[in-house]
C-alpha positions as CSV (number, residue, x, y, z in Angstrom):
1,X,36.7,-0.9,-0.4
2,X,33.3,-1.3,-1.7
3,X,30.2,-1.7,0.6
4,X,29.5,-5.9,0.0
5,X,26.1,-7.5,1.1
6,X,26.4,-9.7,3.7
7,X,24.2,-12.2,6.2
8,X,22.0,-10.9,9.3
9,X,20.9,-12.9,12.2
10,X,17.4,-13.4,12.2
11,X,14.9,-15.1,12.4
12,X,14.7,-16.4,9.2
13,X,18.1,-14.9,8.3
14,X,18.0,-12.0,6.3
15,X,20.4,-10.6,3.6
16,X,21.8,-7.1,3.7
17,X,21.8,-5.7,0.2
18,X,21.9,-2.2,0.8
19,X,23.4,0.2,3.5
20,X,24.5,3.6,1.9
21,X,24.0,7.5,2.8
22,X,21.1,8.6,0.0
23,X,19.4,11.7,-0.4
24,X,16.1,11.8,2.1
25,X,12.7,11.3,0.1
26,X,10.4,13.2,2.5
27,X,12.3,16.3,3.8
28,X,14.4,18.2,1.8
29,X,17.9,19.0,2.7
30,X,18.5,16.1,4.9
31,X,20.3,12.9,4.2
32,X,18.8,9.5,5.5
33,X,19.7,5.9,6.0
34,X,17.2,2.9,5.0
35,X,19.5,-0.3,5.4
36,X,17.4,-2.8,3.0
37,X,17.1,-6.5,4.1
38,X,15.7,-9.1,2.1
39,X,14.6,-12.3,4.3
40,X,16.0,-15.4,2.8
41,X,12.5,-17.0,2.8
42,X,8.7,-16.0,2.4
43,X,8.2,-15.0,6.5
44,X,5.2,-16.4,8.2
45,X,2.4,-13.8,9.7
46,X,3.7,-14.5,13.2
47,X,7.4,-13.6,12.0
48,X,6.1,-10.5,9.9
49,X,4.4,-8.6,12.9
50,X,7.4,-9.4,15.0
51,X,9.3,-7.0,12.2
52,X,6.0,-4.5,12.2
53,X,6.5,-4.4,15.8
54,X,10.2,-3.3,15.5
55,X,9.3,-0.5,13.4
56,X,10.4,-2.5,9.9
57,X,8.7,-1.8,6.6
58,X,8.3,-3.6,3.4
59,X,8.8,-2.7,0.0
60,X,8.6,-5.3,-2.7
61,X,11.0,-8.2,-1.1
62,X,12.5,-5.6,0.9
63,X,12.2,-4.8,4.7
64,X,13.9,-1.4,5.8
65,X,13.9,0.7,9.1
66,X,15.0,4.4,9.2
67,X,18.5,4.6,10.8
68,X,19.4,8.1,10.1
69,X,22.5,9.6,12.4
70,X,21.2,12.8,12.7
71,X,17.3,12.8,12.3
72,X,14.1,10.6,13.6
73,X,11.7,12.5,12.1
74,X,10.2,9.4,10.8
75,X,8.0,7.5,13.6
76,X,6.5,4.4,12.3
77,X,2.8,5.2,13.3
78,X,-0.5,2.3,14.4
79,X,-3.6,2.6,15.4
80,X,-4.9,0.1,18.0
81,X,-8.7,-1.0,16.0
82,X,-10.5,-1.5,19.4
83,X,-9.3,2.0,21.0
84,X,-10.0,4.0,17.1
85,X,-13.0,6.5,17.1
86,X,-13.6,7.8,13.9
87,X,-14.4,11.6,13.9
88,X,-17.4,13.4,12.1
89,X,-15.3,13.8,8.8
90,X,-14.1,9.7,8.6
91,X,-17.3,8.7,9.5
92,X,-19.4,10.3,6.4
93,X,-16.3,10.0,4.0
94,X,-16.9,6.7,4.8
95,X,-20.6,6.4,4.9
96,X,-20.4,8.4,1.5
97,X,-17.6,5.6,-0.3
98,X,-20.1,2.9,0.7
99,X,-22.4,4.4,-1.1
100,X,-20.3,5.0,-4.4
101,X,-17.4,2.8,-4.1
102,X,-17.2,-0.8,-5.3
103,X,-14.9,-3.1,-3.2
104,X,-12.3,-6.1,-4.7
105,X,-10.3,-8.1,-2.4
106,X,-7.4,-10.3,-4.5
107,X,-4.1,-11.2,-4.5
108,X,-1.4,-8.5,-5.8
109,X,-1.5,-8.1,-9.7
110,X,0.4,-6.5,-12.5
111,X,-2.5,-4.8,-15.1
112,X,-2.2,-2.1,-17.8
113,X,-4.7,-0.2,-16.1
114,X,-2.9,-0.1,-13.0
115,X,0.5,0.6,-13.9
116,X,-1.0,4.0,-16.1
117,X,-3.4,4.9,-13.4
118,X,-0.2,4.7,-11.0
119,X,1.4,6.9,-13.0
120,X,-1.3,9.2,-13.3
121,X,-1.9,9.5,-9.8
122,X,2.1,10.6,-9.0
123,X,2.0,13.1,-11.8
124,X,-1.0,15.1,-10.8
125,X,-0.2,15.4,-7.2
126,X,3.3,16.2,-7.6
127,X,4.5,12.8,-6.4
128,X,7.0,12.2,-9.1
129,X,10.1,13.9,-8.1
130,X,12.4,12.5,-11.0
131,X,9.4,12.9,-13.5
132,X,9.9,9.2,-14.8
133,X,7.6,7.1,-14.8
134,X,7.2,3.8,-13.9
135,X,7.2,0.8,-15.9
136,X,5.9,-3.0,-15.5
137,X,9.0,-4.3,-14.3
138,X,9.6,-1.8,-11.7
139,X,5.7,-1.3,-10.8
140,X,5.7,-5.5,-10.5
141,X,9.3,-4.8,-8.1
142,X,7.4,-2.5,-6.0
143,X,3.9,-3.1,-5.7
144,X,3.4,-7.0,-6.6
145,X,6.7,-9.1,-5.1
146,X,6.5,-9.8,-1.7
147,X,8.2,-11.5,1.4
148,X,5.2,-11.8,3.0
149,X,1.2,-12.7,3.0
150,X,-0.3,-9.8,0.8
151,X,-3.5,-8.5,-1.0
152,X,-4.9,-5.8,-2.7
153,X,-7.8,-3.6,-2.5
154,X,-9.0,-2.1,-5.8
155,X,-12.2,0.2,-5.4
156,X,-14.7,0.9,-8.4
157,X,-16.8,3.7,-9.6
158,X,-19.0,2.3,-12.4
159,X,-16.5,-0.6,-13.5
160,X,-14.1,2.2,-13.8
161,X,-10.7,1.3,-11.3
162,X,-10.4,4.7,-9.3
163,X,-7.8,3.5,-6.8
164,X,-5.7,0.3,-5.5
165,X,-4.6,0.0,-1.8
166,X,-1.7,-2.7,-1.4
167,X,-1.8,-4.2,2.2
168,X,0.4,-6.9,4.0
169,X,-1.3,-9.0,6.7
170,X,0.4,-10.1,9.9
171,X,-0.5,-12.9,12.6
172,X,-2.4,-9.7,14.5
173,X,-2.2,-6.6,12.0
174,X,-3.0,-5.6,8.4
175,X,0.0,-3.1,6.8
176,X,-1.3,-0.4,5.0
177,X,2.1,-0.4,2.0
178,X,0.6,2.0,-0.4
179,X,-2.3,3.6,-1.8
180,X,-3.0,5.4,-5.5
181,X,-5.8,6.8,-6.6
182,X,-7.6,8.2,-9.5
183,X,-7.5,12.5,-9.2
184,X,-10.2,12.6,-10.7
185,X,-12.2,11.0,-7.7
186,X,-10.6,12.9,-4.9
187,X,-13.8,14.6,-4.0
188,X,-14.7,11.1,-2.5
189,X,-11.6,11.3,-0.3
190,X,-10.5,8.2,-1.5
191,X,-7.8,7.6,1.1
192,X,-9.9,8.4,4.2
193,X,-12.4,5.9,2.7
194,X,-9.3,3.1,1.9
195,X,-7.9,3.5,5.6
196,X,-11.7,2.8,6.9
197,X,-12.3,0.0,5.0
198,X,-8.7,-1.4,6.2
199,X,-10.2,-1.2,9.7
200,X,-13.1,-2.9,9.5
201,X,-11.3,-5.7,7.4
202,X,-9.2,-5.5,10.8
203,X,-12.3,-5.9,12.8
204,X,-13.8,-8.4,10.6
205,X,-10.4,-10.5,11.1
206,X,-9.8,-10.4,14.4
207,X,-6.9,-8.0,13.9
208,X,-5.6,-5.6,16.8
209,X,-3.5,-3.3,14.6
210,X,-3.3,-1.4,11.4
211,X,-0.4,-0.2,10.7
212,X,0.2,3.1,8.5
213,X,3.6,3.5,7.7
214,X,5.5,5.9,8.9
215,X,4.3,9.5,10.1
216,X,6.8,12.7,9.0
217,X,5.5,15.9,11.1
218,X,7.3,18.0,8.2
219,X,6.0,16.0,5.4
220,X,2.3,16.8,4.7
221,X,2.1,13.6,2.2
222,X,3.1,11.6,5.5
223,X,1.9,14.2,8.4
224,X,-2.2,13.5,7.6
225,X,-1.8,9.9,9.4
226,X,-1.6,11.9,12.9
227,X,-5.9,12.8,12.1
228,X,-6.8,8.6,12.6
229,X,-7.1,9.1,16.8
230,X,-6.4,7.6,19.3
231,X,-3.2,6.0,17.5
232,X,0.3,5.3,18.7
233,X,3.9,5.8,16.9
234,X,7.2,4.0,17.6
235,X,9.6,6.6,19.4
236,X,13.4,6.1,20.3
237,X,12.5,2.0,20.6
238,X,9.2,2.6,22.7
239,X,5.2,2.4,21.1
240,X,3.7,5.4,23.0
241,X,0.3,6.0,22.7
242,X,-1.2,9.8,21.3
243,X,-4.9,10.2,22.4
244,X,-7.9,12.9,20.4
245,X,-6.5,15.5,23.0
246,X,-3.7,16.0,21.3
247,X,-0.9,16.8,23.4
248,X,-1.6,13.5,25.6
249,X,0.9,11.1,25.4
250,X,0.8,7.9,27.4
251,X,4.0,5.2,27.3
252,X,3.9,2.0,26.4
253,X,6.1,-1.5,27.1
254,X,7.9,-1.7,23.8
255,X,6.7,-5.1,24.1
256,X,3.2,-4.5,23.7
């Protein structure tokens, strides 16, 4: 019998469209399991970082959570804004970006220029596994719909677009979805300088959390997230908190 999508209990209730063995897109060799929900209405900011708080993600209308059977190397990773220091490097990287880098804040939007500079970005860093590339519809799936309050960041050099940051925002949290960015511009560290400006938006707001997605120890496009200290990742149901030491590791109330 065929896998058929069915109804979840939630709050609102959310529609199961996808549950299905796939091949792992971060670590090679391994087989994972993303069950894809699709809420059955926009969800408020107080309903959205209940789901950020459970470990869910969002992709287009989409919220998924890793539920692999033989693997958790994914740990869906946070950093608390009032406890973040900034080291040496993120401090000038972002001093530097000021400097340089022209800041828009607007709603989600489907441009030309964006979809190519998209494309761009995955094919010079070796982000394009199945070296197609994406098109409106699919760039609009992914990067514009959304099932919950969210905004883009688009950052300037000149009038020229050099990268886009797509960010949810929760009742107590801003949701860093995904980032893209001009190659050309990398000596500005553009995604050091997009994760900074993220927190002070936090600040700004009155926001406790940012959240970053998930962290992949084995995955060096998803293992750089562990440099933003103190932070704290989601680990068999629990947030535990990893401080600059490194190997310091303090529990937390899954609650909190």
């Amino acid at each position: 019998m065929r896998w058929r999508p069915r109804l979840l209990a939630a709050d609102p209730p959310e529609l199961l469209v996808y549950d299905e063995a796939t091949v792992c897109p971060y670590l090679q060799g391994r087989d994972a399991r993303m069950p894809l929900r699709v809420p059955t209405r926009m969800l408020t900011a107080q309903e959205f970082a209940e789901r950020l708080r459970v470990g869910d993600r969002r992709q287009g209308v989409l919220l998924y959570r890793t539920s692999c059977p033989s693997c958790q190397a994914c740990e869906p990773i946070r950093i608390d804004v009032d406890r973040f220091v900034a080291d040496k490097t993120q401090r000038r990287v972002y001093r530097r970006g000021l400097d340089r880098i022209d800041v828009e804040i607007g709603p989600p939007e489907l441009t030309p220029e964006k979809v190519a500079l998209y494309n761009r970005h995955k094919a010079e860093r070796d982000l394009n596994a199945d070296g197609h590339d994406i098109d409106e519809v699919g760039y609009r799936a992914f990067l514009v719909d959304t099932c919950c309050e969210s905004f883009e960041l688009r950052y300037r050099v000149d009038g020229r677009l050099i990268g886009v940051a797509v960010v949810d925002r929760a009742e107590d949290a801003l949701s860093a979805v995904y980032f893209y960015f001009d190659p050309d511009f990398e000596p500005l560290s553009p995604g050091v300088f997009s994760i900074m400006k993220q927190l002070e938006l936090c600040r700004a707001w009155g926001l406790r959390y940012l959240y970053l997605g998930l962290y992949i120890r084995e995955c060096p496009s998803m293992a750089y997230k562990a440099r933003y200290l103190p932070h704290e990742r989601r680990i068999a149901g629990r947030w535990r908190r990893f401080e600059r030491a490194g190997a310091t590791v303090d529990p937390m109330s899954e609650e909190t």
